[in-house]
C-alpha positions, 0 to 999 in steps of 0.5 A: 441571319439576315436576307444579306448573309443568306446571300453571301453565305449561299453565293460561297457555296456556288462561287467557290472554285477549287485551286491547288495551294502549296499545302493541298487543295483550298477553296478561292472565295468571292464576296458577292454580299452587300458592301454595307452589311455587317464585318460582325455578321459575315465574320460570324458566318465564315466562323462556321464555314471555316472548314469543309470536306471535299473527296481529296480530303480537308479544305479551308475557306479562305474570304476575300481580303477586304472582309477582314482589311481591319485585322492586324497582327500584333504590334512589336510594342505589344509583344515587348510588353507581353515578354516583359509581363512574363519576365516579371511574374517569373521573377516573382514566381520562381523564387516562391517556388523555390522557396517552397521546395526548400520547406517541402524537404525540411518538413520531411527532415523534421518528421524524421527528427521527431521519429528519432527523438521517440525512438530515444525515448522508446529504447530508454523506456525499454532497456532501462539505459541511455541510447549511445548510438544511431545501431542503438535506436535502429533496434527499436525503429528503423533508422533509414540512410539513402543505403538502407538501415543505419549500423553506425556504432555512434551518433556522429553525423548519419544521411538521413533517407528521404525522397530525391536523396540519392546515395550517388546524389546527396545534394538533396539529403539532410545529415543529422547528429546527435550530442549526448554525454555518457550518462546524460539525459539530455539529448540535443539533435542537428539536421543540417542540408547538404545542399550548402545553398540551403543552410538556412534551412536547418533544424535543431531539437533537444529532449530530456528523458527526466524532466520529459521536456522537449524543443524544436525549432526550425530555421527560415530564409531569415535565419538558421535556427541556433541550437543556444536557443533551445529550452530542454534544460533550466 
């Protein structure tokens, strides 16, 4: 620090005087420092001295208006372009976001997909028949709705329990099916959101329990997946 802001940092110190301001006790402040010393500089200093503590508790030193006469606030040019900065990276932002969320819940969908084709499996290679029927499957892994386990004699459409799917509040589930024909060893399933908005977000799968191939495919914001276009079968 310089002999001049040793004098100006020393001269606060005694030349403060205390007044009463509208939101407690301040200190007034006069800048007995040379003219041509360094704003850097004195800035500098007053950083440091910013607050003190006096007996009534905390004061702010405030300096005298010509040390700091080159400060401005911002201009309303710049705040317009700091919203319309904003505006855009959260038109950006949003959409990926959401987009996101759409694939976090069809990624939870299509690992309960691919339980549900095991379970086919594991009741076949147990029982020695054909499953018929979502009960049929919760006998060998429990097949889970947003109410519990499922007993639902057949494989018509069954709300499959995730996270945020509620049974007061399904526009967060996915609904899945299964087509089967007696005596068929192919099986063919669907999971399709509730959320209509979402009905791209689809998946579709199939598994032969002869020939022991399978397929799964999963729709995008291009497009549902097409069941027409699953390959278990020759």
């Amino acid at each position: 620090m310089n002999s001049t802001q040793n004098l100006y940092v020393k001269t606060l110190s005694l030349a403060g005087k205390k007044r009463k301001g509208a939101h407690g006790s301040f200190v007034q402040l006069k800048h007995c420092g040379n003219q041509s010393s360094s704003r850097t500089s004195i800035s500098s200093s007053l950083k440091k001295l910013q607050t003190k503590t006096f007996r009534q508790g905390r004061a702010f030193i405030y300096p005298d208006s010509d040390i700091y006469s080159g400060l401005n606030g911002f201009t309303l040019t710049e705040v317009l372009a700091v919203v319309a900065i904003i505006g855009v990276l959260s038109a950006i932002a949003l959409p990926n976001y959401i987009n996101q969320s759409h694939r976090a819940r069809q990624s939870e969908a299509a690992a309960s997909l691919t339980q549900l084709q095991n379970a086919i499996v594991a009741f076949a290679d147990e029982n020695g028949v054909y499953p018929t029927s979502w009960k049929d499957l919760n006998e060998v892994a429990a097949i889970m709705t947003p109410s519990g386990a499922t007993t639902q004699n057949n494989f018509g459409k069954l709300t499959l329990a995730s996270s945020g799917c509620e049974s007061t509040n399904q526009n967060n589930c996915y609904t899945v099916e299964t087509i089967h024909s007696p005596q068929d060893s192919l099986y063919t399933l669907s999971a399709i959101p509730v959320d209509a908005s979402r009905k791209k977000f689809n998946i579709v799968a199939c598994l032969d329990l002869i020939s022991g191939s399978s397929d799964f495919i999963k729709g995008s914001h291009a497009g549902a997946a097409d069941i027409a276009t699953l390959s278990c079968r020759g």
